[in-house]
N, C-alpha and C positions, 0 to 999 in steps of 0.2 A: 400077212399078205404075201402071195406067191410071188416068187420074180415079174411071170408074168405082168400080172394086176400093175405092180411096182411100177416097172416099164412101160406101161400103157398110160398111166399116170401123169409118167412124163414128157412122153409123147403129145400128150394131150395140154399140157400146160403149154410146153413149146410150139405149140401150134398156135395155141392163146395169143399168147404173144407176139409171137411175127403177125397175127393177125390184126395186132391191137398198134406194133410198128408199122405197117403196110397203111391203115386209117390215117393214122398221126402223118406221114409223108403226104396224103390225099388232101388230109385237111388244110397243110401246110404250102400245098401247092395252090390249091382253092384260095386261100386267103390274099397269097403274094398277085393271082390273080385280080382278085376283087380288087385290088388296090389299086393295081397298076392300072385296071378299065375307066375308072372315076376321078384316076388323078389324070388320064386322057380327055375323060369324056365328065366334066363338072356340072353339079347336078345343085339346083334351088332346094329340093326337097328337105326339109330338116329332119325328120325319121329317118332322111336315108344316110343323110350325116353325121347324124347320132350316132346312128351305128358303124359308118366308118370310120367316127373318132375312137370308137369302142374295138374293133376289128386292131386298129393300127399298135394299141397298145394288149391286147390279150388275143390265146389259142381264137381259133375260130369254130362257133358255137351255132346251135338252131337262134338262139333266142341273145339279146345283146340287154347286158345291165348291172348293174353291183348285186340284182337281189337275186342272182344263181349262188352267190355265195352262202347264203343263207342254210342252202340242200347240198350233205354228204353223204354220196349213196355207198362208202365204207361205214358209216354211221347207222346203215340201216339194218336192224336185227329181224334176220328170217329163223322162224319156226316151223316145226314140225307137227302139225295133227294127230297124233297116236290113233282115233279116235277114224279118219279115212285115212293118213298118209299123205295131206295134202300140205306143201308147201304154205307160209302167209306168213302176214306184217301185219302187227297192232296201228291202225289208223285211227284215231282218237277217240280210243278205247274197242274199237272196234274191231274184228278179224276181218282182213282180207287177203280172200285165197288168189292164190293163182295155180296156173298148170301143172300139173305134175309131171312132166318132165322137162319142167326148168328147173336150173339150177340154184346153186345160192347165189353168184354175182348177177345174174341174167335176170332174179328177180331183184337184187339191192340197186342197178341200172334202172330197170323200169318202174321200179318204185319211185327213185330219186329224180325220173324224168315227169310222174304226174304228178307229185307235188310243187316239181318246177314249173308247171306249165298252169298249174290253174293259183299260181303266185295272183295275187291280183295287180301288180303291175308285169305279169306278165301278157303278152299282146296275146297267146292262146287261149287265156283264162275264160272259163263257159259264163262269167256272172260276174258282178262289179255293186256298188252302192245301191244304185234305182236300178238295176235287171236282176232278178235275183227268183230264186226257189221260193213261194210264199206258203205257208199252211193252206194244207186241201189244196196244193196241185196236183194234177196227176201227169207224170213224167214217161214220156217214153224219148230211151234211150238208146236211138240208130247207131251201131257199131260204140256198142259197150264193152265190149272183151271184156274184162277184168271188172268194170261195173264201179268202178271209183267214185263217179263222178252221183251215181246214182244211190252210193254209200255214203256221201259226204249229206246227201239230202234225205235221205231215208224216213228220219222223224219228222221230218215235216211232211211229206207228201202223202197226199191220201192214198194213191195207187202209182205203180211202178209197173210197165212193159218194156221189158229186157229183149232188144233184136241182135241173137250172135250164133249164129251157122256153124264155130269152130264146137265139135264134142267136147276136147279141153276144157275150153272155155266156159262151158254152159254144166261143167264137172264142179268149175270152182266158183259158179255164181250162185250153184243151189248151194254150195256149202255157206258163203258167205252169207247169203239171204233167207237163208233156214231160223235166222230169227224173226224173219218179217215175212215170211210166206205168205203168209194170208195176206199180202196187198203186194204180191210180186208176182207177177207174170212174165217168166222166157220162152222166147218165139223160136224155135231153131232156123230162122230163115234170114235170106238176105232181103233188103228194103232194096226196092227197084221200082220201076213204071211198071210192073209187069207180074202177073202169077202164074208160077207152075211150080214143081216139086221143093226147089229150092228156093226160091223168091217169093216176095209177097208186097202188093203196094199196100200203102196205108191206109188210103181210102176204101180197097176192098177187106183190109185186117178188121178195121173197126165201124164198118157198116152196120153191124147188127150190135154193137155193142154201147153200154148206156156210160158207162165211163172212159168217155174218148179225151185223150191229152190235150191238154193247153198250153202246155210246155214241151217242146222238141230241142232236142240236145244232137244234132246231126254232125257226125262227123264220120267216115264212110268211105277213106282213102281213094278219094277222086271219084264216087260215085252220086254227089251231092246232087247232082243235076238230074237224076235219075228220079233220087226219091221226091224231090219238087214237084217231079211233072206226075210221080203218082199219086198225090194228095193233094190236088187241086179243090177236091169236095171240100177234106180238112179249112184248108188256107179260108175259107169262107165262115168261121166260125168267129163269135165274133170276141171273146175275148183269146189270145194265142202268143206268146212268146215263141222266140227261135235263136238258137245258137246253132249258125251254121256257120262250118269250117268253109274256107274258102283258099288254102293255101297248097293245094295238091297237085291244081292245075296251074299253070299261070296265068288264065285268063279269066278264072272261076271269079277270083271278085269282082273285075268288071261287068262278066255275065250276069251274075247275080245281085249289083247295085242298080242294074237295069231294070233288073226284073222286080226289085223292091222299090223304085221309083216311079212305076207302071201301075201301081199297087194304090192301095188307102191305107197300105202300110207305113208304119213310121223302122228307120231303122237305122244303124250307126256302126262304123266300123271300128275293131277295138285300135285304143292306139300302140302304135309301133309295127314296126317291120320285124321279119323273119326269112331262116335262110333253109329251104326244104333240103334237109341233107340226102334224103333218099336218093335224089337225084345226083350225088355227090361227081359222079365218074364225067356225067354229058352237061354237068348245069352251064349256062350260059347267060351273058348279060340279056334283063337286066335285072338280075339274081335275086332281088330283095321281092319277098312277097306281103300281102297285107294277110293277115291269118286270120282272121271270121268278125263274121257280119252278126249285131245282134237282130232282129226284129220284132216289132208284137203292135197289135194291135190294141185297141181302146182297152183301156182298164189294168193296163200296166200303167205305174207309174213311174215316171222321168222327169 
């Protein structure tokens, strides 16, 4: 390796790092906050306690519980595809790709964070005992990226529609899904109210189409509200599950248990709280969010 290269190397590590000190200070100030608001302002809620008992003794995390320990994302082995070049993790048994131009820690972090999140006690998790992926459903999966959630069900579902706009992304879902092609469909578009070049509602995707989903997996970084209002046809069908994220906005699940209460929908929020770290720099009381609403209609069983 030239000086150069050498030096760039370390430049680059040293960036890592004060970048990865600079978080640790953010989170640690976040935390001394949470505390000090709740031990001002005391709250009935037991989720929210839960997690302040959890907060006061450990770092501060999205997610609050013993079963993060369970995921270590240095424990997580990324390979290389000879074959395209593409990055991926064996997921129980299975390959999945991610971007090719992530790295090795940047994929063992988001690897470690979707197996933490669909933990099933964890409050993210898409599915539980009675809500669940059944044989012969057909899944479409709003803001898939990486398609995890849609690999974890793959042998069971009849048919599969992939919504994800990034080219990356849609690089390492045909790699992924190159075993189950014949019943995988990717949309390159965003799920919205609305159709033009880059968007598509649902109700106008699958108008013409005989294998329309009964299962929606919606998660769509604060655009939840968007795709709602453009599957209103859909929502009328009459057997339908829904895993929809609600933790992006802070008033997304109140909006949205309104709007399932309005309904002859049955529907249940998971349990536990959550702490949207994206928001990390501006967040504000009253920090704790509820993170997604399951719902479905007749012929799910509960």
């Amino acid at each position: 390796m030239s000086p150069i290269g050498y030096f760039s190397i370390i430049r680059r590590k040293c960036k890592m790092r004060f970048q990865s000190f600079i978080h640790a200070k953010q989170l640690e100030g976040l935390r001394k906050k949470i505390l000090y608001h709740y031990a001002q302002h005391p709250v009935v809620d037991a989720e929210i306690n839960e997690a302040l008992a959890h907060i006061e003794k450990h770092k501060l995390s999205a997610f609050f519980g013993d079963f993060q320990k369970k995921y270590n994302a240095n424990e997580v082995a990324v390979h290389s595809d000879s074959s395209n070049g593409l990055p991926y993790v064996v997921a129980d048994g299975k390959k999945l790709y991610f971007k090719r131009s992530q790295n090795k820690r940047t994929i063992q972090l988001l690897f470690n964070g979707l197996r933490t999140e669909q933990d099933s006690q964890c409050p993210h998790c898409y599915t539980d005992h009675d809500f669940f992926v059944e044989e012969g459903d057909t899944l479409a999966d709003i803001g898939c990226a990486e398609g995890n959630f849609t690999l974890m069900n793959i042998e069971t579902l009849k048919k599969a529609y992939l919504f994800e706009q990034d080219p990356e992304w849609r690089e390492a879902l045909e790699a992924t899904f190159a075993p189950w092609k014949e019943k995988v469909q990717i949309i390159p578009k965003y799920v919205s109210d609305t159709d033009s070049e880059t968007e598509v509602s649902l109700d106008s995707f699958f108008a013409e189409k005989e294998d329309r989903p009964n299962f929606f997996k919606i998660d769509v970084e604060g655009a939840e509200g968007r795709v709602l209002e453009g599957m209103s046809g859909l929502m009328l069908q009459d057997k339908l599950k829904m895993a929809l994220c609600t933790y992006h906005n802070q008033g997304d699940f109140d909006a949205f248990s309104r709007y399932f209460a309005q309904t002859d929908f049955k529907f249940k929020p998971n349990p536990g709280v959550m702490i949207f770290l994206n928001d990390l720099e501006t967040l504000q009381a009253p920090f704790f969010r509820k993170c997604l609403i399951k719902a479905w209609r007749q012929g799910q069983k509960t």
